[in-house]
N, C-alpha and C positions, 0 to 999 in steps of 0.2 A: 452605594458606590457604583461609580461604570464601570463594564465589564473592562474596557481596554480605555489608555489616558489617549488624549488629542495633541499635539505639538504644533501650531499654527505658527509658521515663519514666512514671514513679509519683505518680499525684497523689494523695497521700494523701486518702482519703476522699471522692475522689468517686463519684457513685451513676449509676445511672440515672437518676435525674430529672433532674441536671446536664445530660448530653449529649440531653436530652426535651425539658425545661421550658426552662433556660436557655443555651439553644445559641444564640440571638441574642446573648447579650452574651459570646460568644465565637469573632470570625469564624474565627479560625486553626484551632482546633479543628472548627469545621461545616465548614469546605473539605477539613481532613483527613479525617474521618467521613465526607462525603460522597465521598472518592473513594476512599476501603479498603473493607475489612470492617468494618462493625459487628458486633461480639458482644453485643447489646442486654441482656442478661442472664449476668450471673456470677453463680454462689452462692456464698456464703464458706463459711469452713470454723469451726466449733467450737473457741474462741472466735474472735469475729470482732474481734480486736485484732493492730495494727502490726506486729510482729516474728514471731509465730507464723502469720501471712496471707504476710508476704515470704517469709520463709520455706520456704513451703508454695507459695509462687506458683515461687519458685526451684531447687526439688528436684523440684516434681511430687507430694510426698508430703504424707500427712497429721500432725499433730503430733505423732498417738502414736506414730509412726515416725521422726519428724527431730528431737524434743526438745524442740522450743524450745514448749511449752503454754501460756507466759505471757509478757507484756513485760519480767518483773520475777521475782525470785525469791525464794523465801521467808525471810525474815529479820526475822522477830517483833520484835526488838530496834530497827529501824534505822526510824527515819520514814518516808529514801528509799531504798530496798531497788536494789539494784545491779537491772541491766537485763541483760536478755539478749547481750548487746554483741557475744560474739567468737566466730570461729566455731569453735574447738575445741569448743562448744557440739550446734553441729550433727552429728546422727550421721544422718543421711544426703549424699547428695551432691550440692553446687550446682552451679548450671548452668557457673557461675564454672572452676569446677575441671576441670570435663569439657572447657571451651573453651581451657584452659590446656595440659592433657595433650595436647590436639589441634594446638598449636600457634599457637595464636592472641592475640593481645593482648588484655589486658581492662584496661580499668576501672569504677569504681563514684564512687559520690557521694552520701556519707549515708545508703546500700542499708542495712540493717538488717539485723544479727548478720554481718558482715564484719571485725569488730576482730581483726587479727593472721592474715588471710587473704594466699593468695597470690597478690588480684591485682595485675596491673602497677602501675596507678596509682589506687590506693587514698583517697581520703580517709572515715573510718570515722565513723559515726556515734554518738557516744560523746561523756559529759560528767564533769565530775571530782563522784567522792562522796564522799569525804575529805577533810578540813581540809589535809593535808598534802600536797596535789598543785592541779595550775590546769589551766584547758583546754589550755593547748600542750603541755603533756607528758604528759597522758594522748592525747591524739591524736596525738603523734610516735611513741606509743611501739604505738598501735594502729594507725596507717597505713602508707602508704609516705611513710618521715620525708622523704628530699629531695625528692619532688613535691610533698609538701606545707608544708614551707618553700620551696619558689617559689612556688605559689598561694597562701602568706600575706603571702609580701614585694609579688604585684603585685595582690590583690584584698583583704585583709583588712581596707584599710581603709571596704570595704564591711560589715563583718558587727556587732553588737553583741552581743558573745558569742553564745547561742545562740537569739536572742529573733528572731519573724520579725515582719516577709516579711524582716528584713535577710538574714538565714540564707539564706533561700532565693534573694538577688540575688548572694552570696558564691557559691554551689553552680553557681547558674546560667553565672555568670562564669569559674570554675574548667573546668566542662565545655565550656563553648563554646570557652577555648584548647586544652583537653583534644582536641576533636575536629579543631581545626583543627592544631593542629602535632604529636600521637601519634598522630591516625587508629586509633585502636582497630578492632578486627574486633565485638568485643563490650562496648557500654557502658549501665551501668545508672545510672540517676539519678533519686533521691528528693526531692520536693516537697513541704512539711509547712505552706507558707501556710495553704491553706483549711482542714485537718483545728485549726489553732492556732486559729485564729477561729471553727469551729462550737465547740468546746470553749469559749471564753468567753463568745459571742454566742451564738450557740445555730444550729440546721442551715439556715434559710433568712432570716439575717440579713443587715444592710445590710454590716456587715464579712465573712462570708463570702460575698456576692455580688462586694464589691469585691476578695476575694482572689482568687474563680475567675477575672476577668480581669484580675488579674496575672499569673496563672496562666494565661493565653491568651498573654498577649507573653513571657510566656518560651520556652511553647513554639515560639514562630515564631523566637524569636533562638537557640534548640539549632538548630532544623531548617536556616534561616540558617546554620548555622555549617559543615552538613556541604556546602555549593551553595559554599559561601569556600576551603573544604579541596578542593574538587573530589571529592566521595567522592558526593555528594547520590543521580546516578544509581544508583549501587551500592551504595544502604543502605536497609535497611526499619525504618521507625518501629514502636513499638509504645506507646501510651497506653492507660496502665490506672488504676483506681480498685484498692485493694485492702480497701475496707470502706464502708461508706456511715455515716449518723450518727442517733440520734434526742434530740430533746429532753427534757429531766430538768427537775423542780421537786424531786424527794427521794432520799436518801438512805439508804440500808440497812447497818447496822452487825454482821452477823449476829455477832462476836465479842463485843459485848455479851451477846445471850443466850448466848452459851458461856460467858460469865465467870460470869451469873449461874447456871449450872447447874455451878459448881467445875470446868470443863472447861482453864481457862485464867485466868492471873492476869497482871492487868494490872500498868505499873509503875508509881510514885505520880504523880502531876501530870501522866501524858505519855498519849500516845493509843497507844502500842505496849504490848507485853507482854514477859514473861518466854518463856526460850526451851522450859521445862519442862511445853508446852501438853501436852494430850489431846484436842482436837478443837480446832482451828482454820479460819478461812478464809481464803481468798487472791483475794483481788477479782481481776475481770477488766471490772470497769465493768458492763455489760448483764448479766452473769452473777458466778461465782462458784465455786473449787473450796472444796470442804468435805474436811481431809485430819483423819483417825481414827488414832489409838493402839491399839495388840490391846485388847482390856481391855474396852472402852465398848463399850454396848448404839448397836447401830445403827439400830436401829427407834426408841430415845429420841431421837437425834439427829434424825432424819429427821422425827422429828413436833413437834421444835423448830423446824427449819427450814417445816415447812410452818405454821406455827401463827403465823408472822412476814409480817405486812402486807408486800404489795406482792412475795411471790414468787408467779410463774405458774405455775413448773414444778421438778421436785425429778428429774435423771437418777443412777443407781444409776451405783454404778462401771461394771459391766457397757453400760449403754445408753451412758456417757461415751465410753467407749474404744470401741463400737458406731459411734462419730459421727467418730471419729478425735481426740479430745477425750485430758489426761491420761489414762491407763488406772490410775496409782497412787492418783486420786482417791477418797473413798469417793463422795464427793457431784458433782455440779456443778449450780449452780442456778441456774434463770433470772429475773431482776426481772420485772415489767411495765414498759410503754411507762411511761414517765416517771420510774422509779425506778433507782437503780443504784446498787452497792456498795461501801464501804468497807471495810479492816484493821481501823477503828480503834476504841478502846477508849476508856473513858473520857469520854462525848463524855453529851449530856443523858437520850435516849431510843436505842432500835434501831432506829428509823424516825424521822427531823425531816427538814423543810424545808431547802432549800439557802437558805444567807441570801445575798441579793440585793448586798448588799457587800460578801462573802467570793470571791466570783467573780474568776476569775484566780491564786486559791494555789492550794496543795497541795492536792488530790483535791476542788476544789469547780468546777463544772461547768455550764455550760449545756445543753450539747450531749454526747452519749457513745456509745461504740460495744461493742463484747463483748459483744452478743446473741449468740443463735443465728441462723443463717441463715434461717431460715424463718420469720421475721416479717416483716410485710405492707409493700409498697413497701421495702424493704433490700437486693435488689442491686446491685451492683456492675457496674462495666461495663468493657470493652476495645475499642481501635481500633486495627486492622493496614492498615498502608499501605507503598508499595514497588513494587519490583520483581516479588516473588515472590510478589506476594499479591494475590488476588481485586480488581475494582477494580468501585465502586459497588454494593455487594452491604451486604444485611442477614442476618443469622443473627437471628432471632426463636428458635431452641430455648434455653434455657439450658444454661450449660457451667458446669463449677466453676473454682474457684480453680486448682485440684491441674493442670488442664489446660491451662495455659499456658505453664506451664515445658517441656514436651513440644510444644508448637507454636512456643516460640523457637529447643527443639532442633532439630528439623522445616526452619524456617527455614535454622538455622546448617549444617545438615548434619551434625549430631550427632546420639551415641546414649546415654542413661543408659548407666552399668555396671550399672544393677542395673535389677530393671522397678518403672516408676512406678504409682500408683496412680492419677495423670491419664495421658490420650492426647491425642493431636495434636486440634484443634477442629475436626472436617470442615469442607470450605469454605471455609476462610483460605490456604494454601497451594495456591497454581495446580498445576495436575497438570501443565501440560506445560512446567515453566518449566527453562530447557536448564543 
């Protein structure tokens, strides 16, 4: 057994300016900050979206090593393209599994690409994309079905399918009996209030200010729950952002100019295509992979891409997979600050404006994240607090993403099987903690 459990809560999308700017309208979180480590600065990883960042925060690796390179995967045909969901997906190895082999109890909640994993007490993060299924049985069938038929018989009637903050007062509720009657050694749990509301509102809006402290009393009623369990003293918090957000007014269609260059044919009346492409794109919101057929001139494509308003930057396959980015890419391309990408076809121009009353469907936007990491103000941040961890301390260097899954091993007293491509974060973990 580890000496002290781990508690890993993920606020989707919060940044450094969150725990900078607006730490007063969140006391729980500045009492915690001020008595751990702050890591003031993460970098993300190449794309900086959901599932390829947990991911990568969970293995320690980078994408073009663990798989998972998108939220979504490529399926030209389908409006809403299945998600990265389950982790037979992943090919490398989660923190999850390492903690499992070692003996320890785990759970999760919401954690991203967990569908059909073996932890203890699993609630998976997964929604139904077929006519022929509903949320309960694509989540029975990707969880653990009988703890998660008791968290729907005593909290379910908190959630409204998957629409938040309900979502997230169902999660919250789920975990807090989770920690009080399982006492997990290892538990992870995903928050998707704020990242919902910068995405419709836009990133320093009245609805995502009023989500971040929602987002403050939950996390005082998780940490609450481990001081009820009696576990409190023997458990280290960890609060992390895993992407930050920036604001959008337009849109980029790059599969338009592919249709117009016979690269891809769209199919009549719909915004997708035929599956018989020759150069296609695969959005990633801030960015974009560009994937090529043998055949096609790649310097024609690339001087399409560059010739299309509102891209910044055009990475070759070689510099993609350089970043830890797909390496099967030919392309991956970056929007500028205000712009970001769509599949889709058929739509008026390659470039239009997001219409102001479209906000809230399918791929229309206030707020967006899958840049690169190294645009301006867009880190990401972490707080470690505990037992085993530094107390009132600042880290000012910046760390990556990849280096925190090796600082919770650190923590757990665990070792990858295989070597990560992050390392422990100097200065989080006490050297002399017995």
């Amino acid at each position: 057994m580890a000496q002290n459990k781990l508690v890993v809560i993920s606020l989707d999308s919060m940044g450094f300016n969150d725990l900078d700017q607006w730490i007063d309208l969140a006391p729980h979180l500045k009492k915690l900050r001020d008595r751990g480590t702050w890591v003031q600065h993460v970098r993300g990883i190449f794309p900086t979206l959901t599932y390829p960042s947990h991911t990568s925060i969970i293995t320690g690796q980078y994408p073009a090593v663990h798989g998972i390179v998108n939220n979504t995967k490529l399926q030209p045909q389908r409006l809403s393209p299945d998600w990265y969901w389950y982790r037979k997906d992943v090919q490398a190895t989660p923190l999850y599994d390492v903690a499992r082999q070692a003996g320890l109890t785990t759970a999760a909640f919401l954690w991203p690409v967990t569908a059909g994993s073996k932890i203890d007490y699993n609630i998976s993060e997964i929604f139904p994309n077929r006519i022929w299924t509903n949320q309960v049985l694509v989540s029975l069938k990707a969880s653990s079905p009988w703890f998660l038929l008791q968290m729907n018989h005593r909290y379910g009637h908190l959630r409204h399918g998957i629409k938040q903050p309900w979502l997230d007062d169902f999660v919250t509720a789920c975990a807090i009996d989770t920690l009080k009657n399982k006492k997990p050694d290892l538990t992870l749990i995903h928050l998707v209030d704020m990242d919902s509301m910068r995405h419709r509102y836009g990133v320093r809006s009245t609805a995502a200010r009023a989500a971040w402290q929602r987002l403050d009393a939950r996390v005082a009623r998780l940490v609450d729950a481990t001081k009820a369990a009696g576990t409190y003293e023997h458990t280290n918090f960890v609060f992390l952002g895993d992407h930050y957000q920036i604001d959008v007014t337009k849109m980029i269609h790059l599969n338009i100019a592919f249709a117009k260059q016979g690269w891809l044919r769209p199919l009549p009346a719909k915004t997708t295509y035929r599956k018989d492409w020759q150069v296609t794109a695969k959005a990633c919101d801030g960015e974009s992979y560009v994937y090529v057929t043998s055949g096609v001139d790649l310097k024609r494509v690339r001087q399409v891409i560059e010739q299309t308003a509102g891209v910044s930057h055009v990475y070759s396959q070689a510099e993609a997979a350089q970043r830890g980015a797909d390496p099967h890419c030919a392309f991956l391309v970056e929007a500028k600050r205000g712009y970001y990408f769509t599949d889709e076809v058929n739509r008026p121009a390659v470039v239009e404006d997001v219409d102001p009353t479209s906000l809230g469907t399918h791929d229309r936007y206030r707020g967006v994240h899958g840049y690169g990491p190294d645009q301006p103000n867009y880190d990401t941040t972490i707080v470690f607090c505990g037992p085993d961890v530094n107390q009132k301390k600042v880290i000012e260097q910046t760390a990556h993403l990849v280096d925190e899954g090796p600082t919770f091993a650190q923590l757990l007293g665990l070792h990858y099987p295989q070597a990560t491509a992050g390392q422990p974060i100097i200065g989080v973990v006490k050297e002399d903690r017995s």
